[in-house]
BAFI-3210 file (N, C-alpha, C; in Angstrom, 3 decimals, decimal comma, padded with zeros to 6 digits):
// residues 218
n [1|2|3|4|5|6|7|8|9|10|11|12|13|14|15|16|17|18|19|20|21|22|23|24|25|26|27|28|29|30|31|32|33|34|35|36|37|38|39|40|41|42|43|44|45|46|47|48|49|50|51|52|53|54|55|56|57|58|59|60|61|62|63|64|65|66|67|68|69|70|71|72|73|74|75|76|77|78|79|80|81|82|83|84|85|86|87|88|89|90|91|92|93|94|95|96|97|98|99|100|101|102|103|104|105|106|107|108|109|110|111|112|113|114|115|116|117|118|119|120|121|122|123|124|125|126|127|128|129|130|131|132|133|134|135|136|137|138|139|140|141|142|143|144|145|146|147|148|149|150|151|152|153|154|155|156|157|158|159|160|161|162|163|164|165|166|167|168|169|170|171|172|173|174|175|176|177|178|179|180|181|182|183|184|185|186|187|188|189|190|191|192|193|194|195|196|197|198|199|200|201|202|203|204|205|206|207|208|209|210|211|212|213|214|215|216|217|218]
n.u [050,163|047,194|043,641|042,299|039,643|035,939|033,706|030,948|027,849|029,165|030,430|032,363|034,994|033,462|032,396|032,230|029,752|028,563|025,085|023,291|021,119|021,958|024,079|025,573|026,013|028,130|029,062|030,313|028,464|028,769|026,245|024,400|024,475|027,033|027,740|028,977|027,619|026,736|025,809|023,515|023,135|021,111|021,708|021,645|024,083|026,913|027,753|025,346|024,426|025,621|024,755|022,013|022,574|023,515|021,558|020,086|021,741|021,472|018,988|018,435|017,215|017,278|019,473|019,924|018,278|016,011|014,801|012,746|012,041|012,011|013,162|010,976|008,724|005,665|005,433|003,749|004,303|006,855|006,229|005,605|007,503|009,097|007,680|007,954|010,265|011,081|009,796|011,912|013,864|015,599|016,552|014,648|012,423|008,997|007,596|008,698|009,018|005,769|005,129|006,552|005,342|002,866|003,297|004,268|001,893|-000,267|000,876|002,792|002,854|-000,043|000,662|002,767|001,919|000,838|003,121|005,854|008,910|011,280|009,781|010,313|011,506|014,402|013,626|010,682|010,570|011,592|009,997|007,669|007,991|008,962|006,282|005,014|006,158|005,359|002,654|001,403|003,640|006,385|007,569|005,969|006,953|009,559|009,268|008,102|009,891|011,748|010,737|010,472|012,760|013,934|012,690|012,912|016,118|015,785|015,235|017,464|019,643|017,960|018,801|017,240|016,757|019,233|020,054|019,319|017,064|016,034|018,107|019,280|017,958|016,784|017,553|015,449|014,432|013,273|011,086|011,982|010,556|008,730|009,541|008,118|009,404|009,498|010,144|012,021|010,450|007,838|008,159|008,721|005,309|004,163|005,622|004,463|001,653|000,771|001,257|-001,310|-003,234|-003,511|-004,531|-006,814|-008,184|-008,084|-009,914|-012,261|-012,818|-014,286|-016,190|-017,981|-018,194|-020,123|-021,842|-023,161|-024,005|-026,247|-028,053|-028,631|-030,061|-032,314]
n.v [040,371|038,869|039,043|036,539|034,951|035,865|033,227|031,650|032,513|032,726|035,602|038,424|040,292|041,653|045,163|047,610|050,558|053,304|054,112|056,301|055,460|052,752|049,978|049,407|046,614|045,447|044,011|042,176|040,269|037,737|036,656|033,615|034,009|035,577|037,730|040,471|041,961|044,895|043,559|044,303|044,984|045,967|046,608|046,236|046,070|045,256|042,560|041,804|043,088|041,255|039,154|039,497|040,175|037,695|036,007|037,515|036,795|034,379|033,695|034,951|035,764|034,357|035,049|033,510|033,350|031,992|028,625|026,740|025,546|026,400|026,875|027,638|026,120|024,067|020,801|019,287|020,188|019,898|017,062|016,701|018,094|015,994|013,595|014,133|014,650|011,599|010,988|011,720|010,261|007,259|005,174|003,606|001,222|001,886|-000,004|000,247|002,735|003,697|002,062|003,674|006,692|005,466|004,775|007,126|008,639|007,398|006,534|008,837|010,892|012,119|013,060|014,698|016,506|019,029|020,651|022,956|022,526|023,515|023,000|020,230|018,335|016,027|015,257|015,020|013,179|010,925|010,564|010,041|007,629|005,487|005,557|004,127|002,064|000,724|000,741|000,103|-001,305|-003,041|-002,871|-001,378|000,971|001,050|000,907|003,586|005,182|005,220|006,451|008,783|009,955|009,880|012,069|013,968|014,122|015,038|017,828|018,573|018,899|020,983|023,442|023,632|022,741|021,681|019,658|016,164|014,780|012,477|010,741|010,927|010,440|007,545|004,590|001,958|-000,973|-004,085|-005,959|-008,754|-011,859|-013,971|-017,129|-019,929|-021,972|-025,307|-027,026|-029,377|-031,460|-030,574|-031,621|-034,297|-034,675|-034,350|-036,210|-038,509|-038,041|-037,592|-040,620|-041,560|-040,008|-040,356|-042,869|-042,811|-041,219|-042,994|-045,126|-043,780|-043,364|-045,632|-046,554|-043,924|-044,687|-046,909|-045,776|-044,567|-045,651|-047,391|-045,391|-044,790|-047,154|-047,459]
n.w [-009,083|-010,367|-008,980|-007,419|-009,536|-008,467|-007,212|-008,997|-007,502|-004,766|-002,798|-001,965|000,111|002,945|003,410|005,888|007,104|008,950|008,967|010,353|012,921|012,414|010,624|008,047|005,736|003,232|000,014|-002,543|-005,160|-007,098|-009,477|-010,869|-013,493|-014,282|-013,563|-011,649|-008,711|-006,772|-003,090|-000,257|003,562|006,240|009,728|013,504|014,537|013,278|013,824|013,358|011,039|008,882|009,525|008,417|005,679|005,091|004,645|002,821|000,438|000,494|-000,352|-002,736|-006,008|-008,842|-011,981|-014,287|-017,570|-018,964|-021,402|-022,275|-020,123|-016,620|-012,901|-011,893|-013,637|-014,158|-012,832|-014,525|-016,953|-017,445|-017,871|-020,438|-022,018|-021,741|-022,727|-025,154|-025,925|-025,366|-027,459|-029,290|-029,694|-031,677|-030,806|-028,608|-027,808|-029,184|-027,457|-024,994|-024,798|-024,356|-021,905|-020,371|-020,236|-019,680|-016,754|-015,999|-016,121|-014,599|-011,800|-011,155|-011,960|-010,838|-008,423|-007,952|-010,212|-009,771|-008,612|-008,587|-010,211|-008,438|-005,952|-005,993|-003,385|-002,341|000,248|-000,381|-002,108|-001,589|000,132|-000,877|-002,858|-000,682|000,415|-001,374|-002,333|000,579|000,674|-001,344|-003,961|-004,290|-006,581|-008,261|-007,124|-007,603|-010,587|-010,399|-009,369|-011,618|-013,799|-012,676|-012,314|-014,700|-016,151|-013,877|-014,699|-017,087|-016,437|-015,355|-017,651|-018,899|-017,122|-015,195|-012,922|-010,338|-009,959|-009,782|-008,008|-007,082|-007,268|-005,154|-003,175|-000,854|-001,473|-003,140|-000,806|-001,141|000,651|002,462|001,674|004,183|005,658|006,407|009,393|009,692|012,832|014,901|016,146|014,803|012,269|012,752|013,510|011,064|009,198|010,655|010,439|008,177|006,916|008,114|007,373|004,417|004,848|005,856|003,805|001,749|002,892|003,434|000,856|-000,592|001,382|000,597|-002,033|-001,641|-000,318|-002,114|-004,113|-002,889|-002,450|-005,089|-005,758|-003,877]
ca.u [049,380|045,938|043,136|041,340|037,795|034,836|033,265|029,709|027,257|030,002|030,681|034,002|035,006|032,231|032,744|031,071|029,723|027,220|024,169|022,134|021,258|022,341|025,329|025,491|026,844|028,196|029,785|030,391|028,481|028,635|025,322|024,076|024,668|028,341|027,605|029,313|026,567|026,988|024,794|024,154|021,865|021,765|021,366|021,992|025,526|028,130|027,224|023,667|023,892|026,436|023,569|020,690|023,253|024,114|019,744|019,723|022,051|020,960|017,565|018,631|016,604|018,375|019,151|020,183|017,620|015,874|014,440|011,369|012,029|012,624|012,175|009,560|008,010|005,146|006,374|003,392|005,036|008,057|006,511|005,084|008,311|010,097|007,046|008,392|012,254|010,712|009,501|013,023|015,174|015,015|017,067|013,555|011,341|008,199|006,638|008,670|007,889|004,473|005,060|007,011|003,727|001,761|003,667|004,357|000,620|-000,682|001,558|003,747|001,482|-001,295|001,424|003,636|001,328|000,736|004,005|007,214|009,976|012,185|009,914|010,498|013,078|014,923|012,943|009,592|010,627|011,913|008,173|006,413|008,895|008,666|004,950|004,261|006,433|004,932|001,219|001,327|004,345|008,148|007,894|005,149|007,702|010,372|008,570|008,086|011,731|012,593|010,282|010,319|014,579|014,526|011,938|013,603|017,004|015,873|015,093|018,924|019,886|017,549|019,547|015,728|017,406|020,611|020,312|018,535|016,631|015,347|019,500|020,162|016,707|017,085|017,346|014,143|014,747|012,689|011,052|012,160|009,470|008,930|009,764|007,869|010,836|009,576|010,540|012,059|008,919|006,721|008,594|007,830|004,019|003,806|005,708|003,539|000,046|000,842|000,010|-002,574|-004,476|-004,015|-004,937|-008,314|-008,737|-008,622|-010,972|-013,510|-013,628|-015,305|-017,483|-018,784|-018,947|-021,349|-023,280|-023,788|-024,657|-027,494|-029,210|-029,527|-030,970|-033,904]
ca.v [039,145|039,000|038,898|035,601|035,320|035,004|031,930|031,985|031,978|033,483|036,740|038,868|040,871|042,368|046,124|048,121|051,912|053,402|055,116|056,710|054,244|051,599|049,784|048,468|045,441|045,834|042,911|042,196|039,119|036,790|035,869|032,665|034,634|035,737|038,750|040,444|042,622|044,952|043,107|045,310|044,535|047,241|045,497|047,304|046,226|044,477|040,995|041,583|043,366|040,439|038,152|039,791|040,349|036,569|036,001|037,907|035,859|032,488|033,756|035,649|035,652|033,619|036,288|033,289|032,951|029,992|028,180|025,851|024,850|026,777|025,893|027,872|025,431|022,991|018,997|018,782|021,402|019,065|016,094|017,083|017,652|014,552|012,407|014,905|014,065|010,738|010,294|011,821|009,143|006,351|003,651|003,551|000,675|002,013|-000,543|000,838|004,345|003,660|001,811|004,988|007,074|005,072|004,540|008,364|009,514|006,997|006,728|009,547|012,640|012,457|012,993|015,670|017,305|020,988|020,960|023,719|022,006|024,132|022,616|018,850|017,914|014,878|014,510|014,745|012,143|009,785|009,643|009,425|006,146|004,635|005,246|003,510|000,568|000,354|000,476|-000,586|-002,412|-002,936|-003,169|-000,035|002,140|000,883|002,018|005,304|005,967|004,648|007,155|009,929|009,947|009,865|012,926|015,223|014,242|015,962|019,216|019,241|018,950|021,911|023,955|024,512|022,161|021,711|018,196|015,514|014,591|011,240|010,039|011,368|009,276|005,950|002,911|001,025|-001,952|-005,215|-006,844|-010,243|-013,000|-014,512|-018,488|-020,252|-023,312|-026,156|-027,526|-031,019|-031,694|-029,848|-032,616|-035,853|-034,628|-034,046|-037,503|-039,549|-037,507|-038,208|-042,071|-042,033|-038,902|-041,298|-044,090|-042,139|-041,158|-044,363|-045,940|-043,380|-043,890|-046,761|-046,008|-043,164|-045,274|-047,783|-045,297|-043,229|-046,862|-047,969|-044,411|-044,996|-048,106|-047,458]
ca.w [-009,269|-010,560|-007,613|-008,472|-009,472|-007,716|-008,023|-009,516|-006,213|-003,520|-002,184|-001,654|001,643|003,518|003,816|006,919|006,910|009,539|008,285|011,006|014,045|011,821|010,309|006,664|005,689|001,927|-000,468|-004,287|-005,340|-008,591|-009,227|-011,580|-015,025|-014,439|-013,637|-010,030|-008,184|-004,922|-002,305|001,108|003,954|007,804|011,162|014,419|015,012|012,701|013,259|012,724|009,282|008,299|009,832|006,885|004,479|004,619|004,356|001,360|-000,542|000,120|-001,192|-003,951|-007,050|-009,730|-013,057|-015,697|-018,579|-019,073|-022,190|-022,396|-018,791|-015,522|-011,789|-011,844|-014,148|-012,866|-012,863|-015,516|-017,852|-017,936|-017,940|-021,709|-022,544|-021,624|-023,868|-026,457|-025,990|-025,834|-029,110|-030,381|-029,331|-032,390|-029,747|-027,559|-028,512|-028,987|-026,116|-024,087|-024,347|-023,541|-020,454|-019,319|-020,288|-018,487|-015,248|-015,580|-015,923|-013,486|-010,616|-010,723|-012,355|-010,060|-006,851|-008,983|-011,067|-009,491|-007,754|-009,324|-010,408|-007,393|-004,864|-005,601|-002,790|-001,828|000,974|-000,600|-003,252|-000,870|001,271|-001,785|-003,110|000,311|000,762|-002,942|-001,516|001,503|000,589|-003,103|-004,126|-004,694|-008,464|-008,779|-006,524|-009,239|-011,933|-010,469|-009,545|-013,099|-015,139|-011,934|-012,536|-016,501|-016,020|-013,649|-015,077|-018,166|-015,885|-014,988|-018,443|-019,317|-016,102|-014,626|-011,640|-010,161|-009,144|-009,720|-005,849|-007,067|-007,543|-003,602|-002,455|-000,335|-002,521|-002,579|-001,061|-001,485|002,021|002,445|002,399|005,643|005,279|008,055|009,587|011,044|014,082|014,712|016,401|013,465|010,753|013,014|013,845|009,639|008,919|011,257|009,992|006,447|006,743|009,037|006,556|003,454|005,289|006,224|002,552|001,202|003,671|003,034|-000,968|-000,966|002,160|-000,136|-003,234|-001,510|-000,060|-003,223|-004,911|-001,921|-002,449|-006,283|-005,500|-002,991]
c.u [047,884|044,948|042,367|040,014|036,964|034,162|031,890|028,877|028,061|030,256|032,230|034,229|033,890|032,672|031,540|030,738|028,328|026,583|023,076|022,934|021,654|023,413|024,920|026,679|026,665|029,100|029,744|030,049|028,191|027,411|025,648|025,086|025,922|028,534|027,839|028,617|026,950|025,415|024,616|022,781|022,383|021,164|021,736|023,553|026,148|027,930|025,631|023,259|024,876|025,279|022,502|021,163|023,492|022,568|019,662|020,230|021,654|019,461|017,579|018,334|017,989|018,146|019,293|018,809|017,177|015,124|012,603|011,246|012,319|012,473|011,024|007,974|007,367|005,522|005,459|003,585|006,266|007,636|006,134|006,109|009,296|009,746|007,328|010,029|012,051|011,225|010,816|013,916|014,633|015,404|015,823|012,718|010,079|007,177|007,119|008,546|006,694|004,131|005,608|006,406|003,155|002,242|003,819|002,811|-000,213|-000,343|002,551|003,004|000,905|-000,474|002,044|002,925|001,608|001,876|005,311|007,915|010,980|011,219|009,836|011,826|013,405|013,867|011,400|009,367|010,610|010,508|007,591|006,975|008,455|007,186|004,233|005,020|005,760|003,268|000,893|001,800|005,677|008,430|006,990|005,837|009,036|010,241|008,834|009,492|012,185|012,126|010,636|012,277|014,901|013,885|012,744|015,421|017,422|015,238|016,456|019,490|019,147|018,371|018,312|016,039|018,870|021,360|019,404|018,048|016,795|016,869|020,086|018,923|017,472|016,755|016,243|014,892|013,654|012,355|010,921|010,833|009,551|008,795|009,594|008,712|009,780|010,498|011,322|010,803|007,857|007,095|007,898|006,494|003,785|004,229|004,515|001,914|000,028|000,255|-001,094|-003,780|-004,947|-004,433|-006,655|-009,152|-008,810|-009,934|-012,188|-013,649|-014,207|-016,146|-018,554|-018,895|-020,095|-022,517|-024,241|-024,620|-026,316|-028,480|-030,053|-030,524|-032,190|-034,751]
c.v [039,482|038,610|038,213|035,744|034,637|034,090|032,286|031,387|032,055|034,870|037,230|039,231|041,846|043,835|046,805|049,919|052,080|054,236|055,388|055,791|052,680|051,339|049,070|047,864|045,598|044,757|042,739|040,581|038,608|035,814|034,511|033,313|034,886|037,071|039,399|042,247|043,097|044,153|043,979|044,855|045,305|046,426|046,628|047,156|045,498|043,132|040,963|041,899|042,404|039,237|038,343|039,409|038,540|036,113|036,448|037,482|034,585|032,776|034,813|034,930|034,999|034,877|035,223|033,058|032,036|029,627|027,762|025,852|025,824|026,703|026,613|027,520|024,755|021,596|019,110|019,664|020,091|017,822|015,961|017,387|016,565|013,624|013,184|014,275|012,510|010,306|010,635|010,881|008,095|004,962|003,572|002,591|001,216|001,390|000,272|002,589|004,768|003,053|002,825|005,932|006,430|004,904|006,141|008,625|008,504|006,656|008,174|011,239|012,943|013,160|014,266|016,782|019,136|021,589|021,656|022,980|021,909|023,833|020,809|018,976|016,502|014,125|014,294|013,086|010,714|009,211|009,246|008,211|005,592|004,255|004,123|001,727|-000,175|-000,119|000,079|-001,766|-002,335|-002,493|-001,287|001,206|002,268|001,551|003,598|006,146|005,945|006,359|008,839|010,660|010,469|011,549|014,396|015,324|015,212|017,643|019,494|019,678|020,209|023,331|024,147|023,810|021,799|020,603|017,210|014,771|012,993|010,307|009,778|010,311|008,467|005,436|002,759|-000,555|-003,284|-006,363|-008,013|-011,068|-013,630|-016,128|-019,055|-021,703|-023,830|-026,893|-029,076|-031,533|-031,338|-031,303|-033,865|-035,612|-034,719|-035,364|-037,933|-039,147|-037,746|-039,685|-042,134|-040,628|-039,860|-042,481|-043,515|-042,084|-042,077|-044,778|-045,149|-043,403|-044,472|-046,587|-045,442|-043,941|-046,381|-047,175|-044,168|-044,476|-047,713|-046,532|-044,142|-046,297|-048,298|-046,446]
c.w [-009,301|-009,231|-008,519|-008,435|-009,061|-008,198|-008,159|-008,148|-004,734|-003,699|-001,642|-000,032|001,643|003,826|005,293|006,843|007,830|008,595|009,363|012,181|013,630|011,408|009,081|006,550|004,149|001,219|-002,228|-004,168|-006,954|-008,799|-010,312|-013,211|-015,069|-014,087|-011,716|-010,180|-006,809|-004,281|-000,697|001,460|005,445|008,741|012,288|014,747|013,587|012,301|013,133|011,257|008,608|008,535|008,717|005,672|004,332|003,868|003,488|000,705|-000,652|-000,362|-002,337|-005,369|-008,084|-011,556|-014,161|-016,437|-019,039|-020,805|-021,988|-021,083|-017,545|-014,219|-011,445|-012,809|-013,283|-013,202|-014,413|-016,839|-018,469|-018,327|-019,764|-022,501|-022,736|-022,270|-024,945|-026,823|-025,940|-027,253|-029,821|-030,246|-029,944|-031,577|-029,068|-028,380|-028,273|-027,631|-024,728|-023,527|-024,132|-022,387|-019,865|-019,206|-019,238|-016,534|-014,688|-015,225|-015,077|-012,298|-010,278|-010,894|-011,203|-008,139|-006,986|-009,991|-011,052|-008,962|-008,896|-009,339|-008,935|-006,406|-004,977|-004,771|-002,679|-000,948|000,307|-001,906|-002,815|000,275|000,189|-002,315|-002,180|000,564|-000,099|-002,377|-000,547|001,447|-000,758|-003,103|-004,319|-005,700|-008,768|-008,068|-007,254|-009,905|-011,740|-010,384|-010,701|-013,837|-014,009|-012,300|-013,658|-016,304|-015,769|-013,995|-016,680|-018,073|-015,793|-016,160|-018,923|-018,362|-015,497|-012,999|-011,510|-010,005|-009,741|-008,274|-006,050|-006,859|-005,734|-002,796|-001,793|-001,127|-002,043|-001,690|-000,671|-000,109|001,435|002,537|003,226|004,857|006,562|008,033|010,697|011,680|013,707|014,763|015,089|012,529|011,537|013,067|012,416|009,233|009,348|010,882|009,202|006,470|006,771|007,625|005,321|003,948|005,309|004,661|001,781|001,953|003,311|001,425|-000,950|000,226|001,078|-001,851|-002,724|-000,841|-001,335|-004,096|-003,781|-002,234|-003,947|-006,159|-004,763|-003,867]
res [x|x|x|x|x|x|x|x|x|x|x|x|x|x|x|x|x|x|x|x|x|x|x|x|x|x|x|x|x|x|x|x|x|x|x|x|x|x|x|x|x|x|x|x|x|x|x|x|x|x|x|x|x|x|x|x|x|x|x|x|x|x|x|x|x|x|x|x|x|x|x|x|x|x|x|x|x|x|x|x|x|x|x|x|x|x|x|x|x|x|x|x|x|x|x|x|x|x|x|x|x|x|x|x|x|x|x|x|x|x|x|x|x|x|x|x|x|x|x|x|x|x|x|x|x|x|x|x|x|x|x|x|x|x|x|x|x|x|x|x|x|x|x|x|x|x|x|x|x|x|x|x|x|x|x|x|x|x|x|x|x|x|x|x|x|x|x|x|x|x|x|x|x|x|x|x|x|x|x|x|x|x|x|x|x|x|x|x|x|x|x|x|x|x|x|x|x|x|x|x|x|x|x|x|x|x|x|x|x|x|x|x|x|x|x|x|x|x]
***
């Protein structure tokens, strides 16, 4: 029976071999590209060079080949291509591909600009949404998830990301307006003031029309 294959981004059995005062930790791994690589990393005992050796794969350089796009692109790299992939899509009404321009290059650019593709995270997406809610507005933290989503969704599609963050975010969600309730008490004090206010405002009309008519007259 065939020995099945490693999956792209895991590692086989760990072999061990001393060398000196040390112990190497030795493994066959399948990077990005398809391609299976020895990986080896020495520690002083067993579980320590299995402890590096694990550290060197989760930070292991990525070998596939990228295009236009890679996460070592900066956000404003991509975002130049996305008003490009824009304009190719004839379903897009023109209006609205300039409201997604503009909500991009004035709310979302100026936050995103200098930052690599591979360090937008989840969490950084989700303070900057909340913050735009919180000190802006509901609708202008909208916007930005709308055009910030379409954006890095067309990084995944390039492979330059793995994910889209903005999809894993917290929902926005929309503070309630406060609705002030009156009282029993509050309604009778507002009935019974109502007369007595128009009663007041009548009586003074004509006050003030006979005194505005005695001052033309002297």
């Amino acid at each position: 029976m065939a020995r099945p294959r490693t999956p792209i981004g895991t590692f086989g059995e760990i072999s061990f071999a001393r060398v000196g005062s040390k112990v190497r930790a030795r493994t066959r791994y399948r990077d990005d590209d398809g391609w299976i690589r020895r990986v080896q990393a020495a520690g002083a005992s067993e579980a320590d060079a299995v402890r590096r050796l694990k550290a060197t794969l989760a930070h292991r350089e990525s070998r596939r080949t990228y295009g236009e796009l890679s996460p070592d692109s900066s956000f404003g790299a991509l975002v130049k291509i996305w008003l490009e992939d824009l304009d190719l899509d004839r379903d897009l009404a023109r209006s609205t591909r300039d409201l997604c321009e503009r909500d991009m290059r004035t709310i979302v650019l100026p936050a995103f600009e200098h930052l690599l593709l591979r360090g937008i995270t989840v969490n950084l997406v989700d303070r900057f949404l909340r913050h735009l809610a919180a000190n802006r507005s509901y609708a202008m933290a909208k916007h930005a998830r709308t055009v910030l989503s379409l954006a890095l969704g067309l990084a995944v599609r390039y492979d330059a990301l793995a994910r889209n963050p903005v999809r894993e975010a917290r929902r926005l969600r929309k503070t309630p307006t406060k609705v002030r309730v009156l009282s029993v008490a509050g309604h009778r004090r507002r009935a019974r003031g109502g007369p007595r206010l128009e009663a007041r405002r009548r009586a003074a009309g004509p006050e003030t029309g006979r005194a505005a008519g005695a001052d033309s007259s002297t």
